[in-house]
Every structure is written in structure tokens, then in C-alpha cells.
PDB file of N, CA, C and O in Angstrom, chain B, residues numbered from 101:
ATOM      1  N   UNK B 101      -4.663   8.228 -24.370  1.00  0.00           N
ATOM      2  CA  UNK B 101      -5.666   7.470 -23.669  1.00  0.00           C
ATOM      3  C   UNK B 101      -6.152   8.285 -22.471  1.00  0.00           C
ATOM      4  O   UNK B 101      -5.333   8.654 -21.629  1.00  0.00           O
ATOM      5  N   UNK B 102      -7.447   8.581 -22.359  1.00  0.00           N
ATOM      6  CA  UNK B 102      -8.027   9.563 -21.186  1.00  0.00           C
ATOM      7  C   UNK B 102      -9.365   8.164 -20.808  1.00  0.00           C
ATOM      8  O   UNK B 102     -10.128   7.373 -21.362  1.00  0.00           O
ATOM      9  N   UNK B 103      -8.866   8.672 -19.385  1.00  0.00           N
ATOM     10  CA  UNK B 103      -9.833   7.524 -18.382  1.00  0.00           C
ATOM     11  C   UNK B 103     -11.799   8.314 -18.577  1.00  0.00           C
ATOM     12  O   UNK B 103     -12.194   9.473 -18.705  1.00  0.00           O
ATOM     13  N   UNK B 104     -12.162   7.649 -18.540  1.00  0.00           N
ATOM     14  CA  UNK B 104     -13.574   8.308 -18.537  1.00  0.00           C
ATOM     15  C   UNK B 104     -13.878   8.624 -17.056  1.00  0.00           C
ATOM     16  O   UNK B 104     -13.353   7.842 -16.264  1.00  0.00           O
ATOM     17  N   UNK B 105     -14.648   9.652 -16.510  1.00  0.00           N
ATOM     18  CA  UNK B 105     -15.397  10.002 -15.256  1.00  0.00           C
ATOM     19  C   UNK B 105     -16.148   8.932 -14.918  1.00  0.00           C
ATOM     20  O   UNK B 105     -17.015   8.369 -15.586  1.00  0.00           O
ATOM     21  N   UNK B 106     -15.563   8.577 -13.312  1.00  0.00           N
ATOM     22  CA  UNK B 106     -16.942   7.783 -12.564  1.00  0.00           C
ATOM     23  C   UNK B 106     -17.821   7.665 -12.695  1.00  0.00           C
ATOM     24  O   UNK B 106     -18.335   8.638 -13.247  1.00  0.00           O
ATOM     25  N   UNK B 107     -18.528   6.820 -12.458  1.00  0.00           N
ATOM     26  CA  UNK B 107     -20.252   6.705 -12.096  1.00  0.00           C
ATOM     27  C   UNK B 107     -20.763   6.982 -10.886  1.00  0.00           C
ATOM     28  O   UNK B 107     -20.964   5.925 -10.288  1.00  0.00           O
ATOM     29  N   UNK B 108     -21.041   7.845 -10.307  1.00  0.00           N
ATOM     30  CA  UNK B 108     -21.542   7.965  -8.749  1.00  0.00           C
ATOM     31  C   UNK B 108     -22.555   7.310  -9.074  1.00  0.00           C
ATOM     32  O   UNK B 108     -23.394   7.326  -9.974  1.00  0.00           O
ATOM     33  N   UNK B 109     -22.146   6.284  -7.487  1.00  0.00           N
ATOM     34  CA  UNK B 109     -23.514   5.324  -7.061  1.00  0.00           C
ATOM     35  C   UNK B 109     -23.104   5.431  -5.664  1.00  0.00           C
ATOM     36  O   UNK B 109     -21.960   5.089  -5.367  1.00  0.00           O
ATOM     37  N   UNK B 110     -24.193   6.021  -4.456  1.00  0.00           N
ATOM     38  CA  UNK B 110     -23.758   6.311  -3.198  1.00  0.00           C
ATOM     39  C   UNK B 110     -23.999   4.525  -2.783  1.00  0.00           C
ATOM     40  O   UNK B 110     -24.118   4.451  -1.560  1.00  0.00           O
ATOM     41  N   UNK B 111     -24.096   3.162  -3.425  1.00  0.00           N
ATOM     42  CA  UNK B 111     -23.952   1.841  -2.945  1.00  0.00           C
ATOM     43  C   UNK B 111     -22.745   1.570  -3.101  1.00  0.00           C
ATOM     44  O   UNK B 111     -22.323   0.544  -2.567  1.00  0.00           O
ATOM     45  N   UNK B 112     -21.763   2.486  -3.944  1.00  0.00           N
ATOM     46  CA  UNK B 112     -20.099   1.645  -3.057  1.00  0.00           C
ATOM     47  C   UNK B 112     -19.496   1.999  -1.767  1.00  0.00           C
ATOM     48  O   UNK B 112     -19.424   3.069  -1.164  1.00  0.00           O
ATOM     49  N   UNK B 113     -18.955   0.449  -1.426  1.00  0.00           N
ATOM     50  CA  UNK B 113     -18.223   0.968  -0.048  1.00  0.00           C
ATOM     51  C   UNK B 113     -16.831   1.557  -0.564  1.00  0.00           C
ATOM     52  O   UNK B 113     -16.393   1.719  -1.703  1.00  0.00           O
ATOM     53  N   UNK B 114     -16.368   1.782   0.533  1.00  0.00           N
ATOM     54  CA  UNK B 114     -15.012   2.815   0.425  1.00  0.00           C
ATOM     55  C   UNK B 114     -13.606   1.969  -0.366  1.00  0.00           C
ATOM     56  O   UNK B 114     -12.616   2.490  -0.880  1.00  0.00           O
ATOM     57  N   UNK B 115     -13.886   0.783  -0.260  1.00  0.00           N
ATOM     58  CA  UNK B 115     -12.883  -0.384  -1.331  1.00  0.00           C
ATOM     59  C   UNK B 115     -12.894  -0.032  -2.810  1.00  0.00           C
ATOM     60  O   UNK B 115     -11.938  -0.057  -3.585  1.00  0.00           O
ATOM     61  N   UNK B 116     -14.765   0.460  -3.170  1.00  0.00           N
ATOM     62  CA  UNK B 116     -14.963   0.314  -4.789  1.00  0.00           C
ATOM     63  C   UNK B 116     -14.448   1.699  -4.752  1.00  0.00           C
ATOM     64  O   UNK B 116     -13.593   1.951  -5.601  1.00  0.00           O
ATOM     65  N   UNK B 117     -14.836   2.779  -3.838  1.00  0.00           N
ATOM     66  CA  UNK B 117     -14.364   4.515  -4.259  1.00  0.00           C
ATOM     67  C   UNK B 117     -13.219   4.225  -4.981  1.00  0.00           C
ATOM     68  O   UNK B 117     -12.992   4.265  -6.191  1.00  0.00           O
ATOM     69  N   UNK B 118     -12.297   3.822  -3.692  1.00  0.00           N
ATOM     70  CA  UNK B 118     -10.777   3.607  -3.831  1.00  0.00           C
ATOM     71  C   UNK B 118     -10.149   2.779  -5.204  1.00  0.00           C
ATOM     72  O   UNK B 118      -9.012   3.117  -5.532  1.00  0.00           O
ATOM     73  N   UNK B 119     -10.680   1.938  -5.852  1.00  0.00           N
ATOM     74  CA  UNK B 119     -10.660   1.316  -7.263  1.00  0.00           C
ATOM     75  C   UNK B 119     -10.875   2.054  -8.132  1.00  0.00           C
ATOM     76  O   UNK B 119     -10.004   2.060  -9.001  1.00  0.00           O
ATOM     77  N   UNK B 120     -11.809   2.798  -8.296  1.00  0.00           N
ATOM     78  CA  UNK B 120     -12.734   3.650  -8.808  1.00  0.00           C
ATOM     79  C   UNK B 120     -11.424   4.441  -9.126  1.00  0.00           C
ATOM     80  O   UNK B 120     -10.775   4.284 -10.160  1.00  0.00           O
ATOM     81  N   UNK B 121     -11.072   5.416  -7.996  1.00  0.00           N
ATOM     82  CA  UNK B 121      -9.875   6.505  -8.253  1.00  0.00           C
ATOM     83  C   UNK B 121      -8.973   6.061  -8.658  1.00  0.00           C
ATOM     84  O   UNK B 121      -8.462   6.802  -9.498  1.00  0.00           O
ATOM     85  N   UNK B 122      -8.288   4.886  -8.450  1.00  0.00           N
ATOM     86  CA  UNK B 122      -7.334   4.451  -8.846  1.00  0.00           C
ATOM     87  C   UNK B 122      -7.014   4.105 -10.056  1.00  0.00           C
ATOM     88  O   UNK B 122      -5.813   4.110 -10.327  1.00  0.00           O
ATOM     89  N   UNK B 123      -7.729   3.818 -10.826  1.00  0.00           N
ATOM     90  CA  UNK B 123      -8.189   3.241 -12.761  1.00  0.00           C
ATOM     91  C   UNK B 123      -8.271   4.901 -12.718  1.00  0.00           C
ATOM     92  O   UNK B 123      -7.204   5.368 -13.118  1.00  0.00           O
ATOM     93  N   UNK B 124      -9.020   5.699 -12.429  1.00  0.00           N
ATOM     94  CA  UNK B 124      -8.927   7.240 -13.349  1.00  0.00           C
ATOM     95  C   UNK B 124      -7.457   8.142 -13.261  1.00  0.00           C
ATOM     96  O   UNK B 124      -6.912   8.959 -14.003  1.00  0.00           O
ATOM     97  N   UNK B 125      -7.167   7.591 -12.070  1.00  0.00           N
ATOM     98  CA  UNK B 125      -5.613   8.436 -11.705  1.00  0.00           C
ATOM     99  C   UNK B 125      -4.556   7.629 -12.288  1.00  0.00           C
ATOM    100  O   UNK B 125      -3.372   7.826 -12.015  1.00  0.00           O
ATOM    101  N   UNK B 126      -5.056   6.497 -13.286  1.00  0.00           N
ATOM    102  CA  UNK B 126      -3.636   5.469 -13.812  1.00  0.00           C
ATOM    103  C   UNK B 126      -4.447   5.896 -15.490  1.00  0.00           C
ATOM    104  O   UNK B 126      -3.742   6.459 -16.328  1.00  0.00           O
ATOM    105  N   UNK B 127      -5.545   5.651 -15.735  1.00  0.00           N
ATOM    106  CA  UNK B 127      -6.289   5.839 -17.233  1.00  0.00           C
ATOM    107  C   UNK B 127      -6.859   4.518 -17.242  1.00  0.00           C
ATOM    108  O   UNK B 127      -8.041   4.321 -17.523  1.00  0.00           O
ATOM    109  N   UNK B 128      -6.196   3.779 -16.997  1.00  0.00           N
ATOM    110  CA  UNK B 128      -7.117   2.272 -17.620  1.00  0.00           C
ATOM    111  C   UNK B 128      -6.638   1.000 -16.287  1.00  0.00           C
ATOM    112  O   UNK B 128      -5.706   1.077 -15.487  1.00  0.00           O
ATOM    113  N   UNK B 129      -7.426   0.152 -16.413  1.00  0.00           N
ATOM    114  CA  UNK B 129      -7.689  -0.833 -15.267  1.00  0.00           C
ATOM    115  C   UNK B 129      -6.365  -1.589 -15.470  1.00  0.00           C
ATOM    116  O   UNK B 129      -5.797  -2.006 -14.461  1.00  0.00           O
ATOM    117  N   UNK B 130      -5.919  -1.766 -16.463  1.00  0.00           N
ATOM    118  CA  UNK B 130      -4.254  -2.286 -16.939  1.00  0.00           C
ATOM    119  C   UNK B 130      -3.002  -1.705 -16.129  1.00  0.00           C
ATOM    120  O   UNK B 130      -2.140  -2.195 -15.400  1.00  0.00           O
ATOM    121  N   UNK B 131      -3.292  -0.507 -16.572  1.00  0.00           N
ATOM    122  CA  UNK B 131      -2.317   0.784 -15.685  1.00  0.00           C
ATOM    123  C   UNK B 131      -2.527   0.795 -14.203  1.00  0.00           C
ATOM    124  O   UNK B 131      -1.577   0.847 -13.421  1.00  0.00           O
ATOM    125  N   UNK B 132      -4.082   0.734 -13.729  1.00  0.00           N
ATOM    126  CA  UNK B 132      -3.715   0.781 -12.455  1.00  0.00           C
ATOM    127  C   UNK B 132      -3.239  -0.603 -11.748  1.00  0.00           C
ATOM    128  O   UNK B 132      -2.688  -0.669 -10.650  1.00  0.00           O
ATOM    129  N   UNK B 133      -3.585  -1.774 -12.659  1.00  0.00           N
ATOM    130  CA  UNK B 133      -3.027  -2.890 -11.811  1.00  0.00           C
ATOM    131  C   UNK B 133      -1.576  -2.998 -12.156  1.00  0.00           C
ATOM    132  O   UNK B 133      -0.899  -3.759 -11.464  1.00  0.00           O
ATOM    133  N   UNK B 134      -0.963  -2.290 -13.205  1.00  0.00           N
ATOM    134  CA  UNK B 134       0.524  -2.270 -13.035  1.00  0.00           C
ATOM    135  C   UNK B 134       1.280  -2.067 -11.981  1.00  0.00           C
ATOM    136  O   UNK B 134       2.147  -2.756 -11.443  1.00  0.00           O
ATOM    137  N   UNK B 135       0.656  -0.595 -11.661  1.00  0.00           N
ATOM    138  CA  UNK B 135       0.994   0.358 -10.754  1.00  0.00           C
ATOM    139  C   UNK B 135       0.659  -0.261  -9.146  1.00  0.00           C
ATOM    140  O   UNK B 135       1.388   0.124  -8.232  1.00  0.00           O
ATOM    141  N   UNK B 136      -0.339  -1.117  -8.890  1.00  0.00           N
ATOM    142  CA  UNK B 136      -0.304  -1.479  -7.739  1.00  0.00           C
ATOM    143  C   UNK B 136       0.647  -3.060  -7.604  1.00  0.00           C
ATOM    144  O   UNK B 136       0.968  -3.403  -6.466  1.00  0.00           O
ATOM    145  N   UNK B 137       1.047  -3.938  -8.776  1.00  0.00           N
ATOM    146  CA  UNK B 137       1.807  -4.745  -8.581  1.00  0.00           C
ATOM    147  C   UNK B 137       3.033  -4.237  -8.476  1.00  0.00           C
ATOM    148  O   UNK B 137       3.837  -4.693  -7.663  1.00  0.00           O
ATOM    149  N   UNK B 138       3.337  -3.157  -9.348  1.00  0.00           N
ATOM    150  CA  UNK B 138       4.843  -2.882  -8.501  1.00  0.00           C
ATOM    151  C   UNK B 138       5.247  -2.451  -7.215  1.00  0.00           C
ATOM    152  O   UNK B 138       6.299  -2.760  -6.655  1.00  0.00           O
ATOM    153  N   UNK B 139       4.536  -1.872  -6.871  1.00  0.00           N
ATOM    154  CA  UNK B 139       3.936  -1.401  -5.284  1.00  0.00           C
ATOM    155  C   UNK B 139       4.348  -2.854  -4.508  1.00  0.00           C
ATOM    156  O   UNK B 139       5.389  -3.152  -3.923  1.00  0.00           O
ATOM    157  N   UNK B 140       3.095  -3.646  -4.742  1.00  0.00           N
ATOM    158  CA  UNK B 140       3.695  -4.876  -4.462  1.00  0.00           C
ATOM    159  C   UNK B 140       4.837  -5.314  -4.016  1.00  0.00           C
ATOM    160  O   UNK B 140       5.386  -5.415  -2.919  1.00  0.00           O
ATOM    161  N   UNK B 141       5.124  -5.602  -5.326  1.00  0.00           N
ATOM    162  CA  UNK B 141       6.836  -6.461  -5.657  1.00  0.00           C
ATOM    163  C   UNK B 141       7.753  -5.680  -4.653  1.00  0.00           C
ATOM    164  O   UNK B 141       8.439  -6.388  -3.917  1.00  0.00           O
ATOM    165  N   UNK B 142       7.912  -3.685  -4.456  1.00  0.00           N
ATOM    166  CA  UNK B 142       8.643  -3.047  -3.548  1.00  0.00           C
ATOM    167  C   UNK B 142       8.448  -3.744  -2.568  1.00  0.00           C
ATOM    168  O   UNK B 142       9.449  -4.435  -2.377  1.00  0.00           O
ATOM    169  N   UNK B 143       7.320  -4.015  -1.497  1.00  0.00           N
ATOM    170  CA  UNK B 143       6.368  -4.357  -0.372  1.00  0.00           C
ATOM    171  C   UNK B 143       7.560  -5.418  -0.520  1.00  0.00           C
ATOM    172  O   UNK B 143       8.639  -5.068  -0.042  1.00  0.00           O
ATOM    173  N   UNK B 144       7.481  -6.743  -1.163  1.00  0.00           N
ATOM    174  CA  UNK B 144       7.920  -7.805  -0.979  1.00  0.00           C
ATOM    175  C   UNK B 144       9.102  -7.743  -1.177  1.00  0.00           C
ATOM    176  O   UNK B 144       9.584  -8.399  -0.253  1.00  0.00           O
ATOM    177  N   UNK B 145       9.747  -7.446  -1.671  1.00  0.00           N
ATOM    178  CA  UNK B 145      11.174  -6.563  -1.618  1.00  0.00           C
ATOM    179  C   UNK B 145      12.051  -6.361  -0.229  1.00  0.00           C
ATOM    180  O   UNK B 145      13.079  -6.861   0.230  1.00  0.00           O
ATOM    181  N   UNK B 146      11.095  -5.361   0.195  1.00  0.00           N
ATOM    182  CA  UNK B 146      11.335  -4.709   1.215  1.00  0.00           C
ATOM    183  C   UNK B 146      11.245  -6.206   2.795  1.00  0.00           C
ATOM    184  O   UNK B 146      12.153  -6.432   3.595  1.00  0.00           O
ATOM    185  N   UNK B 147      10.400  -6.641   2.756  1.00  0.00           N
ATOM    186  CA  UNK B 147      10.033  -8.180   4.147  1.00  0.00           C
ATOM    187  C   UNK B 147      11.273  -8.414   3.562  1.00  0.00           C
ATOM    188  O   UNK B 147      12.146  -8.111   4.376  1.00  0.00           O
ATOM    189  N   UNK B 148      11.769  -8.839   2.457  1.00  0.00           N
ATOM    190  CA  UNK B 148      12.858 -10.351   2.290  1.00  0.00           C
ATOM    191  C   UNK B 148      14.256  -9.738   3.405  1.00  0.00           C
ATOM    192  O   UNK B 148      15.014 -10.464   4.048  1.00  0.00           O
ATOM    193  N   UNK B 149      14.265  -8.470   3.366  1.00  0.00           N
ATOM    194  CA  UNK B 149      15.365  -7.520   3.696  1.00  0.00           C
ATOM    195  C   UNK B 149      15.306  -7.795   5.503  1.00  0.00           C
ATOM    196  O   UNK B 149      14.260  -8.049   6.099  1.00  0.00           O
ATOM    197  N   UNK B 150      16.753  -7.668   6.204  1.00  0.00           N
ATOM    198  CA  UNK B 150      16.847  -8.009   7.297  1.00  0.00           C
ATOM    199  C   UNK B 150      16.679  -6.917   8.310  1.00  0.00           C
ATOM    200  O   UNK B 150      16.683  -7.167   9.515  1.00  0.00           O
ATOM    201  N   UNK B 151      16.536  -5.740   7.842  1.00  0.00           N
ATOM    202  CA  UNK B 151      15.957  -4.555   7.913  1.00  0.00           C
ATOM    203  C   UNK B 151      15.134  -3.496   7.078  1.00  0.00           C
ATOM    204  O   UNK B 151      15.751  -2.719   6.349  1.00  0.00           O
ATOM    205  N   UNK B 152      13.865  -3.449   7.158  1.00  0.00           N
ATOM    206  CA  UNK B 152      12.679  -2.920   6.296  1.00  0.00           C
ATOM    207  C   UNK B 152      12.997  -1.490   6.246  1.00  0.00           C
ATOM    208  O   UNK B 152      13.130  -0.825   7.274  1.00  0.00           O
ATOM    209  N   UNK B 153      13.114  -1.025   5.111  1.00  0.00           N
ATOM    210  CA  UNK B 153      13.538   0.496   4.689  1.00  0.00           C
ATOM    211  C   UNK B 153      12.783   1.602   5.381  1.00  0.00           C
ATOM    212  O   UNK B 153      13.165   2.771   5.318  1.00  0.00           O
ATOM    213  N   UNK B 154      11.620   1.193   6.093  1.00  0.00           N
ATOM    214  CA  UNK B 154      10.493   2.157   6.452  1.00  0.00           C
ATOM    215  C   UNK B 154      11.308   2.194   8.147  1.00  0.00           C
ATOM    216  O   UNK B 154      11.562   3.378   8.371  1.00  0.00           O
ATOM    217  N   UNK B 155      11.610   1.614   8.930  1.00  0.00           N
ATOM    218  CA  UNK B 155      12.200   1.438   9.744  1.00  0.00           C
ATOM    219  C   UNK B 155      13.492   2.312   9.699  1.00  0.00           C
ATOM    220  O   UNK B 155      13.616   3.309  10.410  1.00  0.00           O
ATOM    221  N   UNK B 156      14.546   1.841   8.734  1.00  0.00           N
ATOM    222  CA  UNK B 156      15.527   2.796   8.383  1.00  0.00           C
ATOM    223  C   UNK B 156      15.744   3.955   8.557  1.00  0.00           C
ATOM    224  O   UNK B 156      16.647   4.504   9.188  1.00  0.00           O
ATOM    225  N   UNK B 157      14.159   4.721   7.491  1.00  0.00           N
ATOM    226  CA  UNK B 157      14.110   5.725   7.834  1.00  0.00           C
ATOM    227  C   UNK B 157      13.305   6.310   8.334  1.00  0.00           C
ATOM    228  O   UNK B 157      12.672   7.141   7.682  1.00  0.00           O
ATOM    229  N   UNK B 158      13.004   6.050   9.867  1.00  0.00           N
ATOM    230  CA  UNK B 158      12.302   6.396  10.915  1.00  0.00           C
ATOM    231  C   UNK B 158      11.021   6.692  10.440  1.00  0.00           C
ATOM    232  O   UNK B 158      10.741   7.889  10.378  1.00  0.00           O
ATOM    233  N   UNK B 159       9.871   5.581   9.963  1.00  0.00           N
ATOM    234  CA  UNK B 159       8.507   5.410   9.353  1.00  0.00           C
ATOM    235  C   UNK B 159       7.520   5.046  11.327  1.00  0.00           C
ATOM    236  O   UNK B 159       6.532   5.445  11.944  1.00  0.00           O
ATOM    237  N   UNK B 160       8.796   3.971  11.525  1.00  0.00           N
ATOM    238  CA  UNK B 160       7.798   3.628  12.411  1.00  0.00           C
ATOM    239  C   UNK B 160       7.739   4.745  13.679  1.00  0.00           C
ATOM    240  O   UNK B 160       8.734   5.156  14.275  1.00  0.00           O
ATOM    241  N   UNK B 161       6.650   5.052  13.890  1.00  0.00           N
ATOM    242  CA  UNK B 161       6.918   5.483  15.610  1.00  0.00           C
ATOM    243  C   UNK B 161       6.989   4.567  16.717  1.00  0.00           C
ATOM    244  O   UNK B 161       6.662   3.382  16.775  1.00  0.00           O
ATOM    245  N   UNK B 162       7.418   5.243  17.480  1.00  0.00           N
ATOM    246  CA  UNK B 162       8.112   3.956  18.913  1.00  0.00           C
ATOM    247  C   UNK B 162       6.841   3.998  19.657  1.00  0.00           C
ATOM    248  O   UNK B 162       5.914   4.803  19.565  1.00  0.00           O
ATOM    249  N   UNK B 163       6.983   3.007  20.384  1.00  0.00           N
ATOM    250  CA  UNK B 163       5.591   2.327  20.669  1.00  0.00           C
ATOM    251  C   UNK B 163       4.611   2.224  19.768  1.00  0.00           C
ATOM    252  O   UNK B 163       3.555   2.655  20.231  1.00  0.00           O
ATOM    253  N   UNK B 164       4.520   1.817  18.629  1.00  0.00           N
ATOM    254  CA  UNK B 164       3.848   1.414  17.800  1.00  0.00           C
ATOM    255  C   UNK B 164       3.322  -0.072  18.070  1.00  0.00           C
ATOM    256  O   UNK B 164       2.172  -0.488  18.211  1.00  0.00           O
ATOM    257  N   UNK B 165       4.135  -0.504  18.087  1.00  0.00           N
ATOM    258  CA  UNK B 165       4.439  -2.079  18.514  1.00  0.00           C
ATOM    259  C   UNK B 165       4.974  -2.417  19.802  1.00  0.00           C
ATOM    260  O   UNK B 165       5.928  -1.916  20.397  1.00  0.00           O
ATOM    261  N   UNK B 166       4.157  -3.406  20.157  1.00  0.00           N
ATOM    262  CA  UNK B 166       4.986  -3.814  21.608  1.00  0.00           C
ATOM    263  C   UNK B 166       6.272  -4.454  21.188  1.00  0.00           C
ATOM    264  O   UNK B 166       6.324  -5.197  20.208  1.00  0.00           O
ATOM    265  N   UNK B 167       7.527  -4.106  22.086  1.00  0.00           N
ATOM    266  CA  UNK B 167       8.522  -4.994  22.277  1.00  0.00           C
ATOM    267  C   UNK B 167       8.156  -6.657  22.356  1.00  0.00           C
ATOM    268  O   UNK B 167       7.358  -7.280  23.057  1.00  0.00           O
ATOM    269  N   UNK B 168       8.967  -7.009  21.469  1.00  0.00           N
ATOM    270  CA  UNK B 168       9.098  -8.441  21.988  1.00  0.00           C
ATOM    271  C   UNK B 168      10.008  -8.518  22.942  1.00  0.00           C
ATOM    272  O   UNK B 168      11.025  -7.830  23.032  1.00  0.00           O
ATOM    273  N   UNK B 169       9.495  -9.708  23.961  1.00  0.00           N
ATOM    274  CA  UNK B 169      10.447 -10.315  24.993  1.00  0.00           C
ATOM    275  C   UNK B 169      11.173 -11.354  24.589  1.00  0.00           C
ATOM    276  O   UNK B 169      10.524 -12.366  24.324  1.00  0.00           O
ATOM    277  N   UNK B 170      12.459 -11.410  24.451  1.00  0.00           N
ATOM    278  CA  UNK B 170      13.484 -12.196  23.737  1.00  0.00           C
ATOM    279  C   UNK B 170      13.704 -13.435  24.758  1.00  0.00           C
ATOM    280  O   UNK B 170      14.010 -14.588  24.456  1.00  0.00           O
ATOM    281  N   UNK B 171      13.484 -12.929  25.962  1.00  0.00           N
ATOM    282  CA  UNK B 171      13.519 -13.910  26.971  1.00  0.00           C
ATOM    283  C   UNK B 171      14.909 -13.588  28.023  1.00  0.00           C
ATOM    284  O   UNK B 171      14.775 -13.854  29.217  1.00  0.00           O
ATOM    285  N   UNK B 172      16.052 -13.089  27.593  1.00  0.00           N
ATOM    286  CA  UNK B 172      17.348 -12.640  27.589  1.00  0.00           C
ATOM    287  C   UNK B 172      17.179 -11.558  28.810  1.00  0.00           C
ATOM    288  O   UNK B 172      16.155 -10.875  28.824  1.00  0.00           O
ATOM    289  N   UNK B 173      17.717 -11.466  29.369  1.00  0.00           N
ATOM    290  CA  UNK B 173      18.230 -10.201  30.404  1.00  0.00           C
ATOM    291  C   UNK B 173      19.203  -9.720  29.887  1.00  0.00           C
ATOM    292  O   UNK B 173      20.217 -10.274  29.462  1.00  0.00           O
ATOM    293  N   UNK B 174      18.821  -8.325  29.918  1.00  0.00           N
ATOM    294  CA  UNK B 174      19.626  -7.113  29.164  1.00  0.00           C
ATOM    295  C   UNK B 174      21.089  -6.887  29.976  1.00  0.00           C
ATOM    296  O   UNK B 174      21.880  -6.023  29.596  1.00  0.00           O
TER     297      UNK B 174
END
């Protein structure tokens, strides 16, 4: 199974590009929505967890996010 070449139309926004590549870099619109539900399911995976794996392994940079104030004196 080989995906067929785009259609350039300079009227998509950067959402349809991104669809667009995504169905040719999977072959078929099946494949790429596989590929982004498992993506998914990881994603949701990952929230249920009491520590998010991206965190783990140092994804986030510090000050990314403001501290929350717990209210607590340290």
C-alpha cells in the first residue's frame, strides 16, 4: 500500500498541512488515525500516573510553570 502525493492548495492552514503529512507518512487515513490514537491512549496513560514520565525524565524545564502555593510554610 503506497500513500498517493498531496495536493498543494496554498488555502490550507497549518492543521490541514499537518493531516496532510500525517496520512502520507502512515499510507492511509486508517494508519494515521491508528497511530495518533495510540499516541493518545500513551498521553492518557501517562495523566492517570502520580508522576508523568516526561517529568521523570527531565522533559520539563524549570520555570516552565509557576509553582503552586500550597499555602504551607516550608
Amino acid at each position: 500500500m503506497s500513500a498517493q502525493p498531496a495536493e498543494i492548495d496554498d488555502d490550507h492552514d497549518p492543521i490541514e498541512w499537518e493531516l496532510i503529512e500525517l496520512v502520507e507518512e502512515h499510507g492511509s487515513e486508517r494508519a494515521a488515525l491508528r497511530a495518533l490514537l495510540h499516541d493518545f491512549h500513551a498521553l492518557l496513560a501517562d495523566a492517570d500516573k502520580a508522576v508523568s514520565r516526561g517529568f521523570v525524565r527531565g522533559v520539563f524545564s524549570e520555570g516552565a510553570r509557576a509553582l503552586r502555593d500550597t499555602g504551607e510554610d516550608q
